[in-house]
ZALO-770401 format. One line per 3 residues: number of its first residue (from 0); for each residue x, y, z of N, C-alpha, C, O. Coordinates in pm, 1 decimal. Atoms other than C-alpha are relative to their C-alpha. Layout:
! ZALO-770401
NUM> X:Y:Z:X:Y:Z:X:Y:Z:X:Y:Z  ...
! end
This chain:
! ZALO-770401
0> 48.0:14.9:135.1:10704.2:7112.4:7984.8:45.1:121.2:-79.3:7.2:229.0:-33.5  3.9:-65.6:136.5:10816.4:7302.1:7662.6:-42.8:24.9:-98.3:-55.4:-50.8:-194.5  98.2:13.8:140.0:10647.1:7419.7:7432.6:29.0:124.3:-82.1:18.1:233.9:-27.1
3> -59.4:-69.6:80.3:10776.3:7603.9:7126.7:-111.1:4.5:-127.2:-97.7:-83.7:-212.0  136.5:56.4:91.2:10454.3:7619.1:6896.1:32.1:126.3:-126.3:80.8:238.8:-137.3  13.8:-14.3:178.1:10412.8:7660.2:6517.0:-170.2:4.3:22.3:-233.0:-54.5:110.4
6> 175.7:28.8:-5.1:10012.8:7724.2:6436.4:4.9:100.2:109.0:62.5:209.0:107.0  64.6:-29.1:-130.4:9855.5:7778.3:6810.2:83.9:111.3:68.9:202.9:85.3:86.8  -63.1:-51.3:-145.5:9965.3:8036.6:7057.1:48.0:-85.1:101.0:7.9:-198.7:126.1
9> -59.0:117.2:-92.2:10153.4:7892.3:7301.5:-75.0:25.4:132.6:-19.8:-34.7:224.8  65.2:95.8:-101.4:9880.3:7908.1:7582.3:-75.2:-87.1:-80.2:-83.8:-203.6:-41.2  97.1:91.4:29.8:9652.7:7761.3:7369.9:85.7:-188.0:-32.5:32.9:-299.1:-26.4
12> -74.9:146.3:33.0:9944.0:7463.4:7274.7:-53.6:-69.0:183.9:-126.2:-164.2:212.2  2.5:73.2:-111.4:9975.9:7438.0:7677.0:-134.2:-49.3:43.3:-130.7:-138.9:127.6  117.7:13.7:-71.1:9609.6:7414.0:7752.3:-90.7:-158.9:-81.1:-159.5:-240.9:-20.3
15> -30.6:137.4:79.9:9577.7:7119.1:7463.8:96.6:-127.6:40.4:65.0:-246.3:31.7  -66.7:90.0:-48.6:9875.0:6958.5:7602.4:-46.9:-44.5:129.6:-39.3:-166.0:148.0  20.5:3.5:-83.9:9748.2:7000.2:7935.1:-118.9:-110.3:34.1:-123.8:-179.7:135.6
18> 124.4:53.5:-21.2:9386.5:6837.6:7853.5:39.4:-119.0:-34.0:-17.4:-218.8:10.4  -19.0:132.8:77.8:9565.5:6577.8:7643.9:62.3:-138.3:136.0:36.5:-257.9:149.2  -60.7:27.6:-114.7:9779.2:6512.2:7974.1:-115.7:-99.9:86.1:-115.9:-222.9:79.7
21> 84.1:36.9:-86.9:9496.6:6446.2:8216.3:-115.2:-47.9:-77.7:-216.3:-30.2:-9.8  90.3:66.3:87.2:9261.6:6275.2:7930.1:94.0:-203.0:21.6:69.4:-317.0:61.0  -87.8:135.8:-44.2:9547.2:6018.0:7937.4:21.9:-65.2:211.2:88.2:-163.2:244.9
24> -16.1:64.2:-102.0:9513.4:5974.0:8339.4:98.6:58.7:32.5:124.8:13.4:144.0  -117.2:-81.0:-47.9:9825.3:6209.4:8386.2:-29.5:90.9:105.7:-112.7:180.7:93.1  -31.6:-193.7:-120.3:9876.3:6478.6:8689.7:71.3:59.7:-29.3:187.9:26.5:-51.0
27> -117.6:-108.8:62.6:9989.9:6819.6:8581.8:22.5:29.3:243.8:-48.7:44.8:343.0  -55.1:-84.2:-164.0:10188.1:6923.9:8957.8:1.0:138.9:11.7:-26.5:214.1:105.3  -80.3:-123.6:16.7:10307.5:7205.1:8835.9:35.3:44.9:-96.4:105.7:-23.3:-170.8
30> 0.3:-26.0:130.2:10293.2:7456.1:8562.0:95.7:150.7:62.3:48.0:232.6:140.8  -52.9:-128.3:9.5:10544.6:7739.7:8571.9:39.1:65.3:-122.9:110.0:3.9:-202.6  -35.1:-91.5:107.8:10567.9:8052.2:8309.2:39.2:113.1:59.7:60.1:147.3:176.1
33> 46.6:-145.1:-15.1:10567.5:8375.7:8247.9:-136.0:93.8:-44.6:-231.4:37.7:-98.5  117.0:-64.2:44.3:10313.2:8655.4:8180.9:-81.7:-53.8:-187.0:-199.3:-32.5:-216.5  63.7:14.6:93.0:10245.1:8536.5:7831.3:-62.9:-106.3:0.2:-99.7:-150.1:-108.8
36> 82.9:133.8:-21.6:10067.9:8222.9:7975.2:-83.2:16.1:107.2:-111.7:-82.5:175.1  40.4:-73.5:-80.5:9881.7:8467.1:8200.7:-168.5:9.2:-75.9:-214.8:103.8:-139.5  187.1:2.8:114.8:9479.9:8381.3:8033.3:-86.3:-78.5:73.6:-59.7:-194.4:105.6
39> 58.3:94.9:-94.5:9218.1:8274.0:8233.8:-86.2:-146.7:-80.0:-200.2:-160.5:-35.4  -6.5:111.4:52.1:9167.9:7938.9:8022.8:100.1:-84.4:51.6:83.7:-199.7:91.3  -141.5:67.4:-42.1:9520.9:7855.9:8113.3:-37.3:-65.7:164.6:-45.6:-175.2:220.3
42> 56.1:53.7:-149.3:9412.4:7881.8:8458.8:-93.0:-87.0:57.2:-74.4:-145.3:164.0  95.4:71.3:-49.2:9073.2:7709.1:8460.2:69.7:-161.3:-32.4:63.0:-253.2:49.2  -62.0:102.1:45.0:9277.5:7433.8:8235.1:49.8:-98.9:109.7:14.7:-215.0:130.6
45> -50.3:59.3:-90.1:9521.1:7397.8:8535.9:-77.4:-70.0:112.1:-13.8:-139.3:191.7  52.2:53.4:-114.1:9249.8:7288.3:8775.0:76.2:17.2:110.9:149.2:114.9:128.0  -80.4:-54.6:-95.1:9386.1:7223.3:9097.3:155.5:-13.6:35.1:215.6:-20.0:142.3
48> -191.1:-5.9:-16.4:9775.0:7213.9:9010.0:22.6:132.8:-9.4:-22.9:232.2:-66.2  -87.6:-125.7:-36.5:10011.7:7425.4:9147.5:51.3:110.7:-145.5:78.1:73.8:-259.8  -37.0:-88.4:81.4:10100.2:7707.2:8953.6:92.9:149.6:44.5:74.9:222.9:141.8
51> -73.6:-132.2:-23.8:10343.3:7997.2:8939.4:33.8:61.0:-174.4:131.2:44.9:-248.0  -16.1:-67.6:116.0:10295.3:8181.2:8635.4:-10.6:203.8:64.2:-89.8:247.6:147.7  -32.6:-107.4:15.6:10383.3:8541.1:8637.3:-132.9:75.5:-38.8:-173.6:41.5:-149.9
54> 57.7:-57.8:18.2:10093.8:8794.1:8662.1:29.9:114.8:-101.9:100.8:207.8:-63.5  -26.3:-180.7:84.9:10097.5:9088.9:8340.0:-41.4:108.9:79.7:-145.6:124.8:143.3  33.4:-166.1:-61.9:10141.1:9450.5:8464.9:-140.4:28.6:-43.6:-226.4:50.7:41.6
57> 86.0:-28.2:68.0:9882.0:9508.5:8204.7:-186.7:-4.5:83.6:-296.9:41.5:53.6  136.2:66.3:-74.2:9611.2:9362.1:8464.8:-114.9:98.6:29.7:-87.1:191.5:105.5  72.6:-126.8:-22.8:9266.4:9578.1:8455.5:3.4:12.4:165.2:39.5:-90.6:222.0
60> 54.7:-25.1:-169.4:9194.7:9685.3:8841.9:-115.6:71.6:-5.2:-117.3:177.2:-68.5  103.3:-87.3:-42.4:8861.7:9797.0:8945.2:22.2:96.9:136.5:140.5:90.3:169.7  -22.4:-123.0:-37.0:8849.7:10080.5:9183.3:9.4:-78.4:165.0:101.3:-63.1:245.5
63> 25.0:98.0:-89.8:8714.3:9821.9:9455.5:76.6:-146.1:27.8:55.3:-227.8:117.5  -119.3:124.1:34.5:8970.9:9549.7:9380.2:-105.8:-133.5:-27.2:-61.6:-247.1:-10.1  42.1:116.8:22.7:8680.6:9320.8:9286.8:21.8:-65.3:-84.7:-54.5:-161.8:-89.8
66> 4.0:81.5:123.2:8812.3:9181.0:8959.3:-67.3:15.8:-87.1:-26.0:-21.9:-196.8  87.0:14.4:114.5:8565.4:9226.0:8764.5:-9.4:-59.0:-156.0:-82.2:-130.6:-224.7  -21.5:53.5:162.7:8702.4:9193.1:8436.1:73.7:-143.9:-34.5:104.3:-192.6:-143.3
69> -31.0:142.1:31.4:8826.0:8851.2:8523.7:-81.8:-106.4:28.9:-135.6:-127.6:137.5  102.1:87.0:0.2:8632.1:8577.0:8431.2:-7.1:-93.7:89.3:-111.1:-125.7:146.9  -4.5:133.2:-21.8:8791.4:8276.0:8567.9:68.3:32.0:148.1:171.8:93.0:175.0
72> -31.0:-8.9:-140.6:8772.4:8238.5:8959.8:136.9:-58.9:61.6:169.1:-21.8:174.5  -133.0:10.1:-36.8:9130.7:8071.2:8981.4:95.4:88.7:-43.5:203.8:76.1:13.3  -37.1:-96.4:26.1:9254.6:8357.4:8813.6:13.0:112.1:57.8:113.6:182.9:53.8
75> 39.7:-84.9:-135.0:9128.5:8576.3:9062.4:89.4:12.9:84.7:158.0:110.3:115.4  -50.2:20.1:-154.1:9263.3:8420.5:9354.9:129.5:16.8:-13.8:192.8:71.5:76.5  -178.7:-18.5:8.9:9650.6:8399.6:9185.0:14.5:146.7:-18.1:131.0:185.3:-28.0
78> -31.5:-126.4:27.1:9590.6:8774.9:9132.4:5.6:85.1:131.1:55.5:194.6:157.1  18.5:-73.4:-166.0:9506.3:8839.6:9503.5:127.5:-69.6:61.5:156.9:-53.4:180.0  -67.0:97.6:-60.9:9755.6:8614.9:9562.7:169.1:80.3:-33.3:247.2:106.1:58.2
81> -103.3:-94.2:27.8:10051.9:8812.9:9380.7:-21.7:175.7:39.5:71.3:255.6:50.0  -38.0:-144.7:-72.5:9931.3:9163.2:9508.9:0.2:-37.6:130.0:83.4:28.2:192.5  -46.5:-27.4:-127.5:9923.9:9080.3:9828.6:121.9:-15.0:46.8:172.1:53.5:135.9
84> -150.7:-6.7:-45.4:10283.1:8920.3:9822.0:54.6:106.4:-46.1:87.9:191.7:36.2  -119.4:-126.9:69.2:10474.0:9170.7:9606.1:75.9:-118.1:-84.7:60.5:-233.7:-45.2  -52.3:37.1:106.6:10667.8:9035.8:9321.8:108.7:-97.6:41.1:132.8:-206.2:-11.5
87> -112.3:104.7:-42.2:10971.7:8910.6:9543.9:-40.0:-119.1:71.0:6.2:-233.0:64.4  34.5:123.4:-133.7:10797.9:8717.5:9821.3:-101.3:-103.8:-63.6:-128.2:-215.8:-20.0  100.1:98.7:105.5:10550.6:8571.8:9548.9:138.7:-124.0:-89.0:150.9:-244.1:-64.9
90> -144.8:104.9:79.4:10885.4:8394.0:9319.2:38.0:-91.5:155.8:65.5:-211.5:159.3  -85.2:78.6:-117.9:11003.0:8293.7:9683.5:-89.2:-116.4:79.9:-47.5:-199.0:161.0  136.6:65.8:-61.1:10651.2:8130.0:9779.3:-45.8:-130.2:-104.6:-78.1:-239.9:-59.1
93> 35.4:63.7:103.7:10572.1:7959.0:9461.1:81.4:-91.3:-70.5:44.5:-190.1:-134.1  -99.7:60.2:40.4:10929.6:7873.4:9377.2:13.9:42.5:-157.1:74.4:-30.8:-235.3  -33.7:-34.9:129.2:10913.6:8081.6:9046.5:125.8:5.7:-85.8:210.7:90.2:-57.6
96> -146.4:-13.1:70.9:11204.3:8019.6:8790.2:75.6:-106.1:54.4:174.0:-135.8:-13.3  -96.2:77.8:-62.8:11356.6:7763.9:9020.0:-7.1:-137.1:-60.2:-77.9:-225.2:-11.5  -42.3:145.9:104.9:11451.8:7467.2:8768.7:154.1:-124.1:50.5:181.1:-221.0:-20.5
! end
């Protein structure tokens, strides 16, 4: 999916398209970005489709690695999920970029 948005931010286009998707009876499989589609809305949106969106550097860390400052529990898990791979073995796991 593409999305080139006028108006909306473009998570908020995808997360509209996304609801509009599965309102109509659609399955999202698979949502791949980058960091600017990195919002935990995006994530709760996706339910349980695959995803490989690109974690922001920007990401707070608590001292304890509990997350804290992230709301949304699938958000979480793709964040434990990219530090524990490392940046290369995460694209190679997820299939990031691969069109």
């Amino acid at each position: 999916m593409h999305i080139e948005g006028e108006g909306d931010s473009e998570p908020k286009s995808a997360i509209k398209r996304i609801k509009k998707l599965r309102k109509a009876s659609n399955k999202v499989i698979k949502f791949d970005s980058d960091g600017k589609f990195d919002t935990n809305k995006l994530f709760d949106a996706l339910g349980d489709a695959e995803s490989a969106i690109k974690i922001r550097k920007n990401i707070k860390i608590c001292k304890n690695a509990k997350l804290r400052f992230t709301k949304s529990e699938r958000r979480k898990g793709e964040i434990r999920k990219y530090r524990e791979l490392g940046y290369k073995r995460w694209t190679k796991e997820t299939k990031y970029r691969n069109r």
